[in-house]
C-alpha positions in Angstrom: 24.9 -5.2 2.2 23.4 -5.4 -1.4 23.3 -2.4 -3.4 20.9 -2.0 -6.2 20.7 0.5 -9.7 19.5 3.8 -9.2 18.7 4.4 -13.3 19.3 8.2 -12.8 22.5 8.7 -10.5 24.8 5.6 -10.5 26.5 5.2 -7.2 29.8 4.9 -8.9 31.5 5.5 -12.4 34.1 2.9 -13.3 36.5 4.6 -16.0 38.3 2.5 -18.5 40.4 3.6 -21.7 41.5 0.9 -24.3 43.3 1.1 -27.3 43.5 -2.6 -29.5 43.8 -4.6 -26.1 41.1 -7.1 -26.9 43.5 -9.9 -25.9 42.3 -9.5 -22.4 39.4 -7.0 -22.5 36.8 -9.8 -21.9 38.0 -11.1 -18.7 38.6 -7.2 -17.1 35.1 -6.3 -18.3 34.0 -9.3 -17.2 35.6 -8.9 -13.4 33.9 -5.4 -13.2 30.4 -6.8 -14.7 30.8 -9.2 -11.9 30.7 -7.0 -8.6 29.2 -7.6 -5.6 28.5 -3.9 -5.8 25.7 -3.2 -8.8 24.8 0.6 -8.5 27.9 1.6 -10.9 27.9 2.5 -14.6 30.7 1.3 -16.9 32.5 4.1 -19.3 34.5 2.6 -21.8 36.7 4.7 -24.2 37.4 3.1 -27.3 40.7 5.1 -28.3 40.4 4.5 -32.1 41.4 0.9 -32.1 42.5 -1.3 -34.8 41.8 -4.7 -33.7 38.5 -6.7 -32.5 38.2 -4.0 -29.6 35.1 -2.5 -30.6 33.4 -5.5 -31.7 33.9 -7.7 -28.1 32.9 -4.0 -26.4 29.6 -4.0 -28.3 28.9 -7.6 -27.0 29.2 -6.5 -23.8 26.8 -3.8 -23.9 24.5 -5.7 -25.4 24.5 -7.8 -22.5 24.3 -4.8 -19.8 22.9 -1.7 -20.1 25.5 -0.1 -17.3 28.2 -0.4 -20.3 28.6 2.9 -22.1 30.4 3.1 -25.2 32.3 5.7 -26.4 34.2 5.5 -29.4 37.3 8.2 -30.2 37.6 9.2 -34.0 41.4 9.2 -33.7 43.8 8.0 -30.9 44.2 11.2 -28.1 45.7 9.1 -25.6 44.8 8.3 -22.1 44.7 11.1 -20.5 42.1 13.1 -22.4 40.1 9.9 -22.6 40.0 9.9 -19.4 39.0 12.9 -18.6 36.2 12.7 -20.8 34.7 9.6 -19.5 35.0 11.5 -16.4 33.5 14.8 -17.6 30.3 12.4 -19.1 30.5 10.4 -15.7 27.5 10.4 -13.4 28.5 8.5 -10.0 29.3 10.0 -7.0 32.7 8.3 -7.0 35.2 7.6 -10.0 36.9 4.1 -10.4 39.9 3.4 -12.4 39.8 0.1 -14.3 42.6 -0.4 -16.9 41.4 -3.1 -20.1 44.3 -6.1 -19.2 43.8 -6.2 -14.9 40.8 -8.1 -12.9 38.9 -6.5 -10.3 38.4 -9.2 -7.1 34.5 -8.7 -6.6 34.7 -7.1 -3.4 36.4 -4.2 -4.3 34.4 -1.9 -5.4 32.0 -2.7 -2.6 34.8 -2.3 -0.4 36.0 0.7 -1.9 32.6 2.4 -1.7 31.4 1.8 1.9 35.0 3.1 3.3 35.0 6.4 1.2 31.2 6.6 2.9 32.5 5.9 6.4 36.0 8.7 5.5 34.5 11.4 4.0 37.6 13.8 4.1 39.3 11.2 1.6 39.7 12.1 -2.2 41.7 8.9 -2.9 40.8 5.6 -2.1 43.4 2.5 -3.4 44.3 -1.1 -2.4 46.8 -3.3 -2.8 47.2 -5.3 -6.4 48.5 -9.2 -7.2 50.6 -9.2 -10.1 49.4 -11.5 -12.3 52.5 -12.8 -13.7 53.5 -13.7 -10.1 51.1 -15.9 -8.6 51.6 -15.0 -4.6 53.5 -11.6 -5.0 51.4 -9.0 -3.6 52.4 -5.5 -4.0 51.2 -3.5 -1.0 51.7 0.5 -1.7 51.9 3.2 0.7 49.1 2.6 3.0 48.0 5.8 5.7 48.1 9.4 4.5 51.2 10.6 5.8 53.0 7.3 4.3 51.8 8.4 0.8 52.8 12.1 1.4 55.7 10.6 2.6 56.3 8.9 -1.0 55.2 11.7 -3.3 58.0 12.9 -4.0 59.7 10.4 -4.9 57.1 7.7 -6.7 54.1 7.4 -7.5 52.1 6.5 -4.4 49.0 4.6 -6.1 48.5 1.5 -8.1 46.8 3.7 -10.8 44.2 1.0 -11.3 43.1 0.3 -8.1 42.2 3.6 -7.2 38.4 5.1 -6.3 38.4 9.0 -6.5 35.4 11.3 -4.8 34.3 12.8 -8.1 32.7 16.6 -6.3 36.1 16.8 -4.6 37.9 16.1 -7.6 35.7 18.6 -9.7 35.7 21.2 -7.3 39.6 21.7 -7.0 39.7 21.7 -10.8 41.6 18.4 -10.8 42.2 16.4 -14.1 45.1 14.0 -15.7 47.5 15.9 -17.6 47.2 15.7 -21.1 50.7 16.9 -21.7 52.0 13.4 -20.4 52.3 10.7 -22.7 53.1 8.6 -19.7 53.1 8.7 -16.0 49.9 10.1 -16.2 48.7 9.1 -12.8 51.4 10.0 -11.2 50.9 13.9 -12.6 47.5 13.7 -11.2 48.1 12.5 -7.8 50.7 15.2 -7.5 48.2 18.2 -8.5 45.8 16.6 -6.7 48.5 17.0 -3.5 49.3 20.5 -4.4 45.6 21.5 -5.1 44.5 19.8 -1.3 47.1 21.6 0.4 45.4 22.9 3.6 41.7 22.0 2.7 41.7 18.9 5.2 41.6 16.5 2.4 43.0 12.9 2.5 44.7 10.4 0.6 44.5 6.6 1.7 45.5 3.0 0.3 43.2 0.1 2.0 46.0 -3.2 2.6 43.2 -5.4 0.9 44.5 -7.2 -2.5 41.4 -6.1 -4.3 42.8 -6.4 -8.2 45.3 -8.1 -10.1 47.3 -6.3 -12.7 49.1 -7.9 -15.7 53.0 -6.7 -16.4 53.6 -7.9 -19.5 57.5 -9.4 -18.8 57.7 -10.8 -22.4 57.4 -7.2 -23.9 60.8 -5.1 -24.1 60.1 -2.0 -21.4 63.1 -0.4 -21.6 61.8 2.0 -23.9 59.0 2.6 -22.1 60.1 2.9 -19.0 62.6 5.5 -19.7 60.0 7.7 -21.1 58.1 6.9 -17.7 60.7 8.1 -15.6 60.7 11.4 -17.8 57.5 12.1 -17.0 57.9 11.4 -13.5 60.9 13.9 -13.2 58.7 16.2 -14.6 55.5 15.6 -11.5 58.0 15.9 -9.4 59.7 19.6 -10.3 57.1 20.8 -9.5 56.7 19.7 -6.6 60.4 21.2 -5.2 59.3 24.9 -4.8 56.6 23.6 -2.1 59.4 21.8 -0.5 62.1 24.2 -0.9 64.8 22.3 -3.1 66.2 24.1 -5.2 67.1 21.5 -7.9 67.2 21.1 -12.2 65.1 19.1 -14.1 67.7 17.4 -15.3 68.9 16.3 -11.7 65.7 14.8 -11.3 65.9 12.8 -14.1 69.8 11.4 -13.2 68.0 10.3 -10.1 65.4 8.1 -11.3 67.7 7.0 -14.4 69.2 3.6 -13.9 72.3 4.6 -16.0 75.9 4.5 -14.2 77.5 7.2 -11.9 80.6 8.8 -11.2 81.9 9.2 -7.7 81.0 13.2 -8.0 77.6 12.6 -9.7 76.7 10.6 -7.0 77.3 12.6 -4.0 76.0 15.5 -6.1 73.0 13.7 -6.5 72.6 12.4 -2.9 72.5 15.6 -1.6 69.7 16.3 -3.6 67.8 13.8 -2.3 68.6 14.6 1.3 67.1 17.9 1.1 64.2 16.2 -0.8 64.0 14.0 2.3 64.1 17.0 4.9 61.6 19.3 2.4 58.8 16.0 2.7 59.7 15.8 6.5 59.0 19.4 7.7 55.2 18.7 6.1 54.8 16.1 8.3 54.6 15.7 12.5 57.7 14.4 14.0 56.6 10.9 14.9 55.7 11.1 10.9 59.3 11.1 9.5 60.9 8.0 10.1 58.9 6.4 6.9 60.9 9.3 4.8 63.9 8.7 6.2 63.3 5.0 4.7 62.2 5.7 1.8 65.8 8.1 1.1 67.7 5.0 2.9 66.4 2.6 0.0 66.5 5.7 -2.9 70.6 5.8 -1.6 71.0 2.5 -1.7 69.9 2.5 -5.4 72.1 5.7 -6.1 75.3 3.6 -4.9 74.5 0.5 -6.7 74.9 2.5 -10.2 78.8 3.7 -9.7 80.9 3.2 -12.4 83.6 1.2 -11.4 86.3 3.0 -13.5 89.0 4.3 -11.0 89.4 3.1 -7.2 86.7 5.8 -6.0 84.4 3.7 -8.1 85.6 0.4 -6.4 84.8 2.2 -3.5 81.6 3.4 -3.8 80.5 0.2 -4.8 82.0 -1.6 -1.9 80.3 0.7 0.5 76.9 0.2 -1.6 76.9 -3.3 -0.7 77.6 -2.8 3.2 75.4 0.1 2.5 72.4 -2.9 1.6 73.7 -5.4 4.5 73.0 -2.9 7.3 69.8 -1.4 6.4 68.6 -4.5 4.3 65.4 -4.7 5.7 64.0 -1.2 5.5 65.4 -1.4 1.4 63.3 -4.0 0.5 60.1 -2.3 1.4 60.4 -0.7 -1.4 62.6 -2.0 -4.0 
């Protein structure tokens, strides 16, 4: 099937936001500018760059007209250049291309003709290559009661990957939250749960390896990451009211923190997570809940791993982590 420009309402908006990342804008403009799919327009947000960003952009669009340029006066940050290149968008369906990943050419194609065929789906991803890691696929959640499942725990999308139905999206008020400095996607995908809630809408990640996103081992992450995992702790508070946990912010955050444990902080912890667990299970049918009960198997084995070993309830704990791994080894490295 070949799909060809309509000039006045572009099938689909792809959505990028760069800030100096010229090192490897060419090639992701580049994978995007070769699609198999053509009726797409190409929103770029400059995000007040400093380096050669803006002059290998304006290459570009001299080269295709589909590009669309525009350029911040100050850097505000992904999220609200985001959701201006969606507010200027024109496409039926958004898609999320970040300036250092490749796009396989079949994906948006892909992408498109299955959110045609599902039209109760808001959220389309795929599956991602790491770069980095020649052969290491990462496959996320797939059906929608395996991301629903996740939710509450991580982020269930490959930010990058994803294909959202714009009137949807629009309609339920939906946008990235600006507050975040990072986790961004992961605060949309859980407002986007809340704001579905009962309206028959779905979420869904296709198994397909349809891009290939760069991880950047050389650069220090720690940093970074913690900051993340803020955020994250954040999407997910609010989501404990709708599941009825009664938990602290700063619980949250001890959970996805990699720093060591006591013995009490532990168990205080894993009970948390087990009414997590149960909260995400009672939204879900019954033959539904054995990927949540996974999910907390993994997220204990985890918890365990970080106890201090500073008295024999320590040495303990960390004994039993390890035959903790050895009997459900399989189901933990799904997703570790």
């Amino acid at each position: 099937m070949v799909y060809f420009m309509n000039k006045d309402l572009p099938k689909i908006s792809v959505i990028m936001s760069v800030f100096n990342g010229c090192e490897f804008l060419s090639e992701a403009v580049e994978s995007i500018l070769s699609q198999s799919f053509y009726d797409y327009e190409f929103i770029i947000v400059n995000d007040a760059s400093t380096d050669n960003t803006d002059q290998v952009l304006f290459e570009f669009q001299k080269r295709d007209s589909r590009i669309k340029i525009i350029t911040n006066a100050y850097n505000m940050g992904i999220a609200k250049s985001l959701n201006m290149a969606i507010s200027l968008s024109r496409g039926e369906f958004i898609a999320r291309m970040d300036a250092d990943d490749y796009s396989f050419p079949e994906r948006l194609k892909k992408q498109y003709e299955f959110m045609v065929e599902h039209t109760d789906i808001i959220v389309c991803g795929t599956s991602m290559s790491i770069h980095e890691e020649p052969g290491n696929n990462k496959t996320p959640p797939l059906s929608h009661e395996e991301i629903i499942s996740h939710i509450a725990f991580d982020c269930p999308f490959y930010h990058s990957t994803v294909m959202i139905r714009k009137e949807t999206f629009l309609k339920l008020g939906a946008s990235y939250p600006e507050s975040y400095k990072k986790a961004q996607d992961y605060g949309l995908w859980v407002s986007l749960f809340l704001l579905t809630i009962g309206e028959g809408y779905r979420f869904i990640n296709l198994p397909d390896v349809l891009l290939k996103h760069r991880v950047h081992p050389e650069k220090e992450r720690d940093d970074y990451y913690n900051e993340q995992l803020l955020y994250s702790a954040e999407s997910q508070f609010k989501l404990m009211p709708y599941l009825g946990v009664k938990v602290n912010f700063n619980s949250l955050v001890e959970i996805n923190f990699r720093n060591k444990l006591s013995g009490y902080e532990i168990i205080r912890l894993n009970k948390i997570l087990k009414q997590i667990a149960v909260g995400v299970m009672l939204l879900l049918a019954p033959k539904d809940r054995g990927y949540v009960h996974d999910i907390l198997i993994a997220k204990q084995y985890k918890l365990y791993s970080r106890s201090k070993i500073s008295n024999l309830f320590g040495v303990l704990l960390k004994i039993y982590s390890r035959l903790f791994y050895f009997s459900n080894r399989k189901k933990i490295r799904l997703f570790l």
